[in-house]
FILUM-334493 format. One line per 8 residues: for each residue x, y, z of C-alpha. Coordinates in steps of 0.2 Angstrom, whole numbers, plus 2048, in hexadecimal, padded with zeros to 3 digits. Layout:
X/Y/Z ~ ... $
//
This chain:
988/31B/71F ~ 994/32B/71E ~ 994/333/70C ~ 9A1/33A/70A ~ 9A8/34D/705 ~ 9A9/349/6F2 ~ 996/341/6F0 ~ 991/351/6F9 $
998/35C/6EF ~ 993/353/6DF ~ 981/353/6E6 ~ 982/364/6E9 ~ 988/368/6D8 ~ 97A/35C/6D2 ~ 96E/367/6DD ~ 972/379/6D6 $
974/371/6C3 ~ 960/36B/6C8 ~ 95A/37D/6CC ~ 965/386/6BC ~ 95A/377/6B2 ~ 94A/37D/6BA ~ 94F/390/6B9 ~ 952/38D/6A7 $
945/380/69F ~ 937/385/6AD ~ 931/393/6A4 ~ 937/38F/690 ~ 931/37E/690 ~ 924/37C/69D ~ 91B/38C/699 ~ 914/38B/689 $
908/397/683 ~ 8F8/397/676 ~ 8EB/3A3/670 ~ 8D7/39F/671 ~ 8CF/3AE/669 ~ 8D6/3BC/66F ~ 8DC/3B7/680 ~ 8ED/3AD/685 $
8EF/39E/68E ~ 8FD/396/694 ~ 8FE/382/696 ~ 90A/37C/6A2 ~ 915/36C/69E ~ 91B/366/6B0 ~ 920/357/6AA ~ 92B/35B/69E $
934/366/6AA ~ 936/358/6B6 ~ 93E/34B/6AC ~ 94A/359/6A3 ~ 950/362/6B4 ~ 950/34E/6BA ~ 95C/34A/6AA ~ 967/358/6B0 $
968/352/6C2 ~ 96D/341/6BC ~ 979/345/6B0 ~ 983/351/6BB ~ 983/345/6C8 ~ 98A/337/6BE ~ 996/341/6B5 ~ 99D/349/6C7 $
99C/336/6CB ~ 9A9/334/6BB ~ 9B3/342/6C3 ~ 9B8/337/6D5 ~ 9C0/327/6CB ~ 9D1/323/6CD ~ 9D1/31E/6BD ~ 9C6/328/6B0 $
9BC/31A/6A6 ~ 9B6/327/697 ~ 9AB/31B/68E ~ 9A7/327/67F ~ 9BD/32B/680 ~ 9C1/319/680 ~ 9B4/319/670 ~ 9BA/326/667 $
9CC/321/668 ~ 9CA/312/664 ~ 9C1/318/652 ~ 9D0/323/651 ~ 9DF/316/652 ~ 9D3/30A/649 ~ 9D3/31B/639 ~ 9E5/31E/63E $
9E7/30A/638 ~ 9DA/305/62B ~ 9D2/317/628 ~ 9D4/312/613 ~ 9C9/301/616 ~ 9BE/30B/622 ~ 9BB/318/615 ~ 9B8/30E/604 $
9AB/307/60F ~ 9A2/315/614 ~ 9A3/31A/5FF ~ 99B/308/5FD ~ 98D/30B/608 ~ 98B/31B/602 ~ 989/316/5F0 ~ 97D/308/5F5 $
974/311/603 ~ 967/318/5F7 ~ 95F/307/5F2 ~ 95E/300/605 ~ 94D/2F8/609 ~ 948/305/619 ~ 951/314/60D ~ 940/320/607 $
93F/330/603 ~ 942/338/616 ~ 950/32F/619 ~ 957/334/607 ~ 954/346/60C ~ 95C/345/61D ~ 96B/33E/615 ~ 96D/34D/606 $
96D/356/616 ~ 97A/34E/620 ~ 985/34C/610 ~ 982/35F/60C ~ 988/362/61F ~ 996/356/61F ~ 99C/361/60D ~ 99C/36F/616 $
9A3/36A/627 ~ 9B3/365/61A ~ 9B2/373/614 ~ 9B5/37D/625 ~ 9C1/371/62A ~ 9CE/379/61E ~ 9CC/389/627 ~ 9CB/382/638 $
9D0/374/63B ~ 9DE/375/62F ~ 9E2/387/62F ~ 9DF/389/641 ~ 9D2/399/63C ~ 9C4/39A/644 ~ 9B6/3A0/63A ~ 9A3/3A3/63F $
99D/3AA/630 ~ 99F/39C/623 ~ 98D/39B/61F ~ 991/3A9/615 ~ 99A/3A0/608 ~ 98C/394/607 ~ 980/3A3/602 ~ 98A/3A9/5F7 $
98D/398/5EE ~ 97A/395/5EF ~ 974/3A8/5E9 ~ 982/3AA/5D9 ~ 97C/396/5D6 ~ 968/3A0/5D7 ~ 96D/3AE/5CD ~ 976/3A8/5BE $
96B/399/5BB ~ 95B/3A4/5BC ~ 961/3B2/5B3 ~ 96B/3A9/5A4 ~ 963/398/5A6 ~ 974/391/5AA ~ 975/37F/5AC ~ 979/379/5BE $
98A/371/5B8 ~ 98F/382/5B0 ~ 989/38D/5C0 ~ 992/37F/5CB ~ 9A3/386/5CA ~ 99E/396/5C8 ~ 995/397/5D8 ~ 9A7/38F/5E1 $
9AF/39E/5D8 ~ 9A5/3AA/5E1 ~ 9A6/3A3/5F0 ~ 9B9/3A3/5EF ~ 9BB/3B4/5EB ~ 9AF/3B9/5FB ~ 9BC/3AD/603 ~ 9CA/3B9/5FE $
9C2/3C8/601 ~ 9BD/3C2/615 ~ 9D0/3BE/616 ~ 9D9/3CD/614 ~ 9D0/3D7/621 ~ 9D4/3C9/62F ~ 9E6/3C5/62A ~ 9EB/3CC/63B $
9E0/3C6/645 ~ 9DE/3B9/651 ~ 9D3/3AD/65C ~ 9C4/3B7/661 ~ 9C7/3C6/656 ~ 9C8/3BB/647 ~ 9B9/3B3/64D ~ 9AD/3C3/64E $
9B3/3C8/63E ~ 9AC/3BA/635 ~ 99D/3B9/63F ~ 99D/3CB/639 ~ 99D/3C9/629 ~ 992/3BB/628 ~ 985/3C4/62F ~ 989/3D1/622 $
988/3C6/612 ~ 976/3C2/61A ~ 96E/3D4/61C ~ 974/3D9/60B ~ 96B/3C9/604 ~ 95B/3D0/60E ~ 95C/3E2/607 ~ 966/3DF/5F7 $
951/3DE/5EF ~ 956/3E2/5DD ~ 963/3D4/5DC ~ 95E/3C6/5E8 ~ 94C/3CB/5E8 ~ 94E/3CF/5FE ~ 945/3C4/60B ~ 93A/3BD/5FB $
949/3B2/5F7 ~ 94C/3AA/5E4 ~ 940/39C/5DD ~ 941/392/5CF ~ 953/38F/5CF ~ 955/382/5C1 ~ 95A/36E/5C8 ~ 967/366/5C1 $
966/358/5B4 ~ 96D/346/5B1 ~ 979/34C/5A2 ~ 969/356/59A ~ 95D/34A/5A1 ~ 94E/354/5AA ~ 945/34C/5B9 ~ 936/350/5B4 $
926/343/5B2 ~ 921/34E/5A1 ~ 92C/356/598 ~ 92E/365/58C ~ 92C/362/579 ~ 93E/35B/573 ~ 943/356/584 ~ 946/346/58A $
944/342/59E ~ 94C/334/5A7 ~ 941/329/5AA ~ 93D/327/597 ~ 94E/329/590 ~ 951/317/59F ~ 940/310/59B ~ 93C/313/5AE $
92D/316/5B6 ~ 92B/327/5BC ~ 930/32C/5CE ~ 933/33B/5D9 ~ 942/32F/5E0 ~ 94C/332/5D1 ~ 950/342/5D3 ~ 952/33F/5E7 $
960/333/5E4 ~ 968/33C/5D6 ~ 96B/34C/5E4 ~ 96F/33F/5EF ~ 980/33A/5E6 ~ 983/34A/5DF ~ 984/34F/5F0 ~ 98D/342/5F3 $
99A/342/5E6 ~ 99B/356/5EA ~ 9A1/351/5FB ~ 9AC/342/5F7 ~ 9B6/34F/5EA ~ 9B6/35C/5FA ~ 9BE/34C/606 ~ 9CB/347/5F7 $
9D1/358/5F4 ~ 9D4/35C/607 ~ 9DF/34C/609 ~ 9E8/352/5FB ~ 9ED/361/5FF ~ 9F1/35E/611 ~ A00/354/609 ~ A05/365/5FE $
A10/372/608 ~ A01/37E/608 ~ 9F7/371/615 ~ A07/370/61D ~ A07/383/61F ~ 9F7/383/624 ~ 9FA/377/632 ~ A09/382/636 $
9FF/391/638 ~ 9F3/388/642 ~ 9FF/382/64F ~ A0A/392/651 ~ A09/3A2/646 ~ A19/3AA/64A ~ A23/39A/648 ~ A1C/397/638 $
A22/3A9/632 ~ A30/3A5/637 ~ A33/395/62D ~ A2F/3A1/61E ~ A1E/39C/61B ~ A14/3AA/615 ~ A05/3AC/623 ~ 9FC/3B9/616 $
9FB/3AA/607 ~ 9F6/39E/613 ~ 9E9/3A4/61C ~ 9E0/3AC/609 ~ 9E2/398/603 ~ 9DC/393/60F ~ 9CB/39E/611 ~ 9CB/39D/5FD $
9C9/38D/5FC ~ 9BD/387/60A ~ 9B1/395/604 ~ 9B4/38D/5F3 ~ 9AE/37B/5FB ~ 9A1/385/604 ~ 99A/38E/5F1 ~ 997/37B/5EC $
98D/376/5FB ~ 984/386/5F8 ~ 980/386/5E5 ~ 979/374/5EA ~ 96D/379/5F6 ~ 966/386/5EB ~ 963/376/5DE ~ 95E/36B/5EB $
951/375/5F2 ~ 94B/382/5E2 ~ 94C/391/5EF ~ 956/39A/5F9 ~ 953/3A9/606 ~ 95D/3B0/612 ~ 955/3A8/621 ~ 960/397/61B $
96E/39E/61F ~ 96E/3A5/631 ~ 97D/3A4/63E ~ 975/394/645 ~ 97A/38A/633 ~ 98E/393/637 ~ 98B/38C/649 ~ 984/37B/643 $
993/37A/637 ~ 9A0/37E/645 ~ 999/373/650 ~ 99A/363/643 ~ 9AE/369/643 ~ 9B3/36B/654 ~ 9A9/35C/65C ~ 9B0/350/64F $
9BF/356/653 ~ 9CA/366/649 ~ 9D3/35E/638 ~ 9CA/34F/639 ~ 9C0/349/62B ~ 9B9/339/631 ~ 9B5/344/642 ~ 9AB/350/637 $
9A0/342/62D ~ 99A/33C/640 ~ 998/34B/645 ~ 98D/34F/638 ~ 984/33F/63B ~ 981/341/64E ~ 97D/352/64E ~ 96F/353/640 $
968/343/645 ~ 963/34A/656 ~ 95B/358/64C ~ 952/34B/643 ~ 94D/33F/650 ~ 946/350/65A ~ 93D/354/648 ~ 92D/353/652 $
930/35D/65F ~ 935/36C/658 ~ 939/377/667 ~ 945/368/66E ~ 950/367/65E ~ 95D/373/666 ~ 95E/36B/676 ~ 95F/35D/670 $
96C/364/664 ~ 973/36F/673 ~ 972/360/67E ~ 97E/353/673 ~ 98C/363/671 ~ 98C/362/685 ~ 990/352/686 ~ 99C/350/679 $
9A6/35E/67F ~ 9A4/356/691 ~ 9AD/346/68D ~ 9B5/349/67C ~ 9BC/35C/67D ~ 9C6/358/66E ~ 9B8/352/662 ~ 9B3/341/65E $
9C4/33D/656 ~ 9CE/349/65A ~ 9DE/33E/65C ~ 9E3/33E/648 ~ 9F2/33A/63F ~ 9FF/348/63A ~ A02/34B/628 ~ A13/34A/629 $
A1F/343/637 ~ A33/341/639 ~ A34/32F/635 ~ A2F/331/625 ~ A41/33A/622 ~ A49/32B/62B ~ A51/31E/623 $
//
């Protein structure tokens, strides 16, 4: 049986991927090291090794495999682009649905407390992935630093509430304010730049926001972080099983019995409603000649100069008011979770956030929501073992980008087209 020169060379490619698999696991996951008094001794794991540089081989194999068909039969394309005609279609049905299950998700039999947390999470990412879709996938900007919004809506949230006791719908716009204004301030020193440059910038200066939150130690209290940020309350209503002298708590003022869950499902769809109003006002403004000029820039700069539109404007609206949505996502993590620090808001969370945007494909909002999805529930399902998360995380970028480079759904409807002038 002859093989012939395409099998060798995708065996050979199969090979080689097998050795960089074994170079780069062999000693970060097969080697792992542990103390016993005061020497150090290192366990191997060959097994692991095995079936990951095993996976790798395979993978490679099948995919070169792909490569040699007349006719490319993309399995996860054919998927995707199906959803996205199916959206282009009946995206209104599809979406009242999702709301639907959304408002109902809460009181599910197998929905606990776990699952309720995951979901804040995804919700809070899919806010923020809107959010960045404005200046990306709208704008056409790339920006690596827009964790730095998010602090800066979760540390003015902190500040205010603690220092003036605030409540958490007062501090709420506030917070989006702040955040905005930073946006602002980011855009004019990149209003020339481009690509890359624009992208070191941003990465720049989210670094920046985060060393001035860890050595700022007389406003934001350094590496310590903030604590006993207020939460917020059902219109005055305190989740709290006793509360103070002339309060009322929810669970008395509903003749309820008193449950930690209450509190979980009202962030829940806070979060919710946060990122609904988030989703609403993109669509909206997509359709105002200043999501239009966005989509301009995004396409070609120098053509939309000279069409008149004012590149300067645009670019400050458009990093004004995705830092804005960003400041809300912030200021509800700092509720959510009581405390912030500056170890929440690393490069990876910028990274993670990117990532939700350009695999679910750039200007895409249904993209971004299963993005989200598929990328925080493989951090979830590898919740117990830790040090695979980002592989795993890693892993599923890989593969989307292999056979969807476009994202998810990257196929999606133009705002605007020529028959709608035609008669």
């Amino acid at each position: 049986m002859k093989i012939s020169a395409e099998i060798k060379t995708i065996i050979k490619d199969s090979l080689f991927t097998g050795l960089i698999s074994l170079a780069l696991f062999g000693p970060i996951v097969g080697l792992k090291t542990s103390s016993k008094g005061e020497g150090l001794f290192v366990t191997p794991h060959v097994s692991i090794v095995v079936l990951l540089v095993a996976a790798c081989i395979v993978g490679r194999f099948l995919i070169g495999l792909n490569s040699l068909r007349k006719k490319e039969i993309n399995l996860i394309g054919n998927i995707t682009s199906t959803i996205s005609n199916y959206m282009d279609n009946k995206g209104k049905h599809v979406a009242i649905t999702g709301v639907l299950f959304a408002i109902v998700f809460p009181f599910l039999p197998f929905t606990d407390r776990y699952v309720l947390d995951v979901s804040i999470m995804i919700l809070t990412y899919i806010m923020l992935g809107w959010g960045l879709n404005i200046v990306v996938g709208l704008a056409g900007l790339l920006d690596l630093g827009y964790v730095a919004f998010y602090a800066v809506g979760a540390y003015s949230y902190a500040l205010i509430a603690t220092t003036f006791g605030w409540s958490f719908w007062v501090c709420l716009p506030l917070a989006g304010l702040f955040a905005g204004f930073f946006g602002i301030l980011l855009g004019f020193p990149v209003l020339r730049l481009r690509g890359d440059y624009l992208a070191i910038v941003t990465l720049g200066f989210g670094e920046i926001v985060r060393i001035i939150l860890i050595n700022w130690y007389e406003v934001t209290n350094g590496p310590d972080g903030i604590t006993g940020i207020p939460r917020p309350s059902f219109f005055g209503l305190e989740f709290k099983k006793f509360p103070d002298e002339g309060e009322t708590s929810f669970h008395t003022f509903f003749n309820l019995e008193y449950s930690t869950m209450h509190r979980i499902i009202f962030l829940y769809y806070l979060i919710l409603v946060l990122a609904l109003i988030t989703n609403y006002f993109t669509l909206k403004i997509r359709k105002l000649p200043v999501g239009r000029a966005w989509e301009a820039l995004r396409e070609d700069e120098i053509a939309c100069k000279s069409l008149g539109v004012n590149p300067t404007n645009t670019k400050l609206t458009a990093f004004a008011i995705g830092a804005t949505f960003g400041g809300f996502a912030g200021a509800f993590f700092a509720t959510r979770q009581a405390f912030v620090s500056p170890e929440s808001f690393t490069f990876i969370e910028s990274a993670i956030i990117v990532a939700i945007v350009v695999l679910g494909g750039m200007g895409s909002q249904t993209g971004v929501v299963l993005a989200a999805i598929f990328l925080i529930g493989i951090t979830e399902v590898f919740r117990d073992l830790e040090q695979y998360r980002m592989i795993a995380f890693g892993g599923a970028m890989v593969l989307i980008m292999i056979f969807k480079p476009k994202g998810i759904l990257a196929n999606r409807k133009p705002t605007i087209t020529l028959k709608d002038y035609i008669k």
